[in-house]
C-alpha positions as CSV (number, residue, x, y, z in Angstrom):
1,X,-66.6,-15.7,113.2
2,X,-69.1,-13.7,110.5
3,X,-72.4,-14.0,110.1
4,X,-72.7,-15.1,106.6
5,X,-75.9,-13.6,104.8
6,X,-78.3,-15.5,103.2
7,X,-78.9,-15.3,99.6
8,X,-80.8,-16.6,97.1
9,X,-80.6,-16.3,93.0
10,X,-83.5,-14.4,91.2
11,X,-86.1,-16.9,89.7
12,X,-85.7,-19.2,92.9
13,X,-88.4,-19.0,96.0
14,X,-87.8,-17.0,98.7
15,X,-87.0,-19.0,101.5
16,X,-87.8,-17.0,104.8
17,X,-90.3,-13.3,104.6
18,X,-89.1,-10.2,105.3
19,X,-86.6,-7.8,103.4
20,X,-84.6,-8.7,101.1
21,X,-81.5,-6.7,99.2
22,X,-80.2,-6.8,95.6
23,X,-77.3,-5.0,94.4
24,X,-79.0,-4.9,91.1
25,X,-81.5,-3.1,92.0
26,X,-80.3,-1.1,95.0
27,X,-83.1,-1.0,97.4
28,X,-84.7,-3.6,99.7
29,X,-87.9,-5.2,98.6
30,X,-90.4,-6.9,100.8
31,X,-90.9,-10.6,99.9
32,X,-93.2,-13.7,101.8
33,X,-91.7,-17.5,102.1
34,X,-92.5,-18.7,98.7
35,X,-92.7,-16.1,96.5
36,X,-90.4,-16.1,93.5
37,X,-87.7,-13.5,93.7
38,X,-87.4,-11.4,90.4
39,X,-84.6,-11.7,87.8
40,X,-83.9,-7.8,87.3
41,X,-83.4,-7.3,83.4
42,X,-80.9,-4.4,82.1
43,X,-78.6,-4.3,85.3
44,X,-74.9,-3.7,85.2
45,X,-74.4,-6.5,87.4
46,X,-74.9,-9.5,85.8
47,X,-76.8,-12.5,87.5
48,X,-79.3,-11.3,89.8
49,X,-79.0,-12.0,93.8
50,X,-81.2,-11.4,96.5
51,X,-79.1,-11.2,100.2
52,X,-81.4,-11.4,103.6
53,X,-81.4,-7.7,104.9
54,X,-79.4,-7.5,107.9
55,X,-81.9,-4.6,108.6
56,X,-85.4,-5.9,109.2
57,X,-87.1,-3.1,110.3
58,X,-90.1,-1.7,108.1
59,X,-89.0,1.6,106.0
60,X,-89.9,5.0,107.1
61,X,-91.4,8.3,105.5
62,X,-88.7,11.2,105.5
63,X,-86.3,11.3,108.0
């Protein structure tokens, strides 16, 4: 059976710290257990969500 990702709306605490995705935004932020997850203003997708990155590992320079 899938895995199914964890998500969260924006405006709601993060529930767990490490990287998180939205599609409104398109890149992975970096967020702490607790913090409030931003609502991203002037996106084409509607509603913000935030989904747990399936890929934890820190970003890198180049490459």
């Amino acid at each position: 059976m899938a895995q199914r990702t964890e998500r969260r709306a924006g405006g709601e605490s993060c529930s767990r710290t490490g990287w998180w995705y939205s599609p409104a935004q398109g890149t992975r932020r970096y967020f702490k257990q607790g913090d409030v997850l931003p609502i991203i203003d002037n996106s084409d997708w509607g509603d913000t969500f935030w989904l747990w990155a399936l890929d934890q590992s820190a970003p890198t320079l180049g490459g």
